[in-house]
Every structure is written in C-alpha cells, then in structure tokens.
C-alpha positions as CSV (number, residue, x, y, z in Angstrom):
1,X,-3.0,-2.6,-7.4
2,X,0.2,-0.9,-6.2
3,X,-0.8,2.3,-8.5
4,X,-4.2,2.5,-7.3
5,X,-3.5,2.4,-3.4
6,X,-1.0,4.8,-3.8
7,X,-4.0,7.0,-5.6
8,X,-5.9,6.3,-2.6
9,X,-3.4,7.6,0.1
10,X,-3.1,10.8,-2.2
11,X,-6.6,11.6,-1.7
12,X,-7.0,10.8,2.0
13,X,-3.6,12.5,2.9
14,X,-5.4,15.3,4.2
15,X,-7.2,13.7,7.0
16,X,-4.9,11.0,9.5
17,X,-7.9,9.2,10.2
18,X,-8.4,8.0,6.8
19,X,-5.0,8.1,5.8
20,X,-4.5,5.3,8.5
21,X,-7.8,3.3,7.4
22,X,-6.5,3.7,3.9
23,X,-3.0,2.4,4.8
24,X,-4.2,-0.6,6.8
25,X,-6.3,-1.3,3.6
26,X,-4.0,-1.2,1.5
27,X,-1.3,-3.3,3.1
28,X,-4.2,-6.2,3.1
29,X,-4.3,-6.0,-0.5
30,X,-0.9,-6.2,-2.0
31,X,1.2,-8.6,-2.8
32,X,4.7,-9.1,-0.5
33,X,6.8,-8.0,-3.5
34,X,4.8,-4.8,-4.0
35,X,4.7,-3.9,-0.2
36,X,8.8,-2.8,0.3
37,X,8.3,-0.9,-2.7
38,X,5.1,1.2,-1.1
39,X,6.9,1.6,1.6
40,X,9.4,3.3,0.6
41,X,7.0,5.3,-1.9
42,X,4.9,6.1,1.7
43,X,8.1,7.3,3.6
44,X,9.4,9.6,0.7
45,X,5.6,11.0,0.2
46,X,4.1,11.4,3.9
47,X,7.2,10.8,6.4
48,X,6.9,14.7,7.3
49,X,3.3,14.6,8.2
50,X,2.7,10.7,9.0
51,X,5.8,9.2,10.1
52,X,4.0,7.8,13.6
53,X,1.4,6.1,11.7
54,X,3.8,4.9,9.0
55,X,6.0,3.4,11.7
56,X,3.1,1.7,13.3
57,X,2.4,-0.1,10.3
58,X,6.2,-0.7,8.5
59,X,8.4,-1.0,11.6
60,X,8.4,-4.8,12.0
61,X,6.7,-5.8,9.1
62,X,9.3,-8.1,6.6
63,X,10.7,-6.4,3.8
C-alpha cells in the first residue's frame, strides 16, 4: 500500500488541491508502521513545494 500512495502523490503533485485530498487518503489507509516511513519519504519529496500542507497533516501525528 505504502508503494502505491506514494504513486498517487506523484501524480497529483502538480495540483495542492489533490495533493491534499490524496494525502489525507492515504494516511487513512496505512498501517502505523508504514506512516513514519511516508513521512519522511513526503518531506524529502514535496517539503519545497507542500511543507504547509505536510505540516497540517504530520506535525502532531505519533511517529
């Protein structure tokens, strides 16, 4: 699952919009153990462009 939200985010990166709907999804879907390492994969891929949205979502959360 891990592989295939990251695809996700890929593809909608282009629009903030859907890059947040995306990233809300796809927290709901994996597992604890797979969210710290998404995280990190989502602040090395979009923290230039989506830092604000990344923090609304990650800043707080456990992990």
């Amino acid at each position: 699952m891990l592989e295939y939200v990251k695809t996700i985010l890929m593809k909608v990166s282009f629009d903030r919009r859907l890059f947040e709907k995306e990233l809300r999804k796809a927290l709901n879907l994996l597992i604890p153990d797979e969210i710290q390492v998404f995280k990190e994969w989502c602040y090395s891929k979009f923290s230039g462009k989506y830092e604000p949205v990344l923090n609304k979502y990650f800043i707080g959360l456990a992990g």
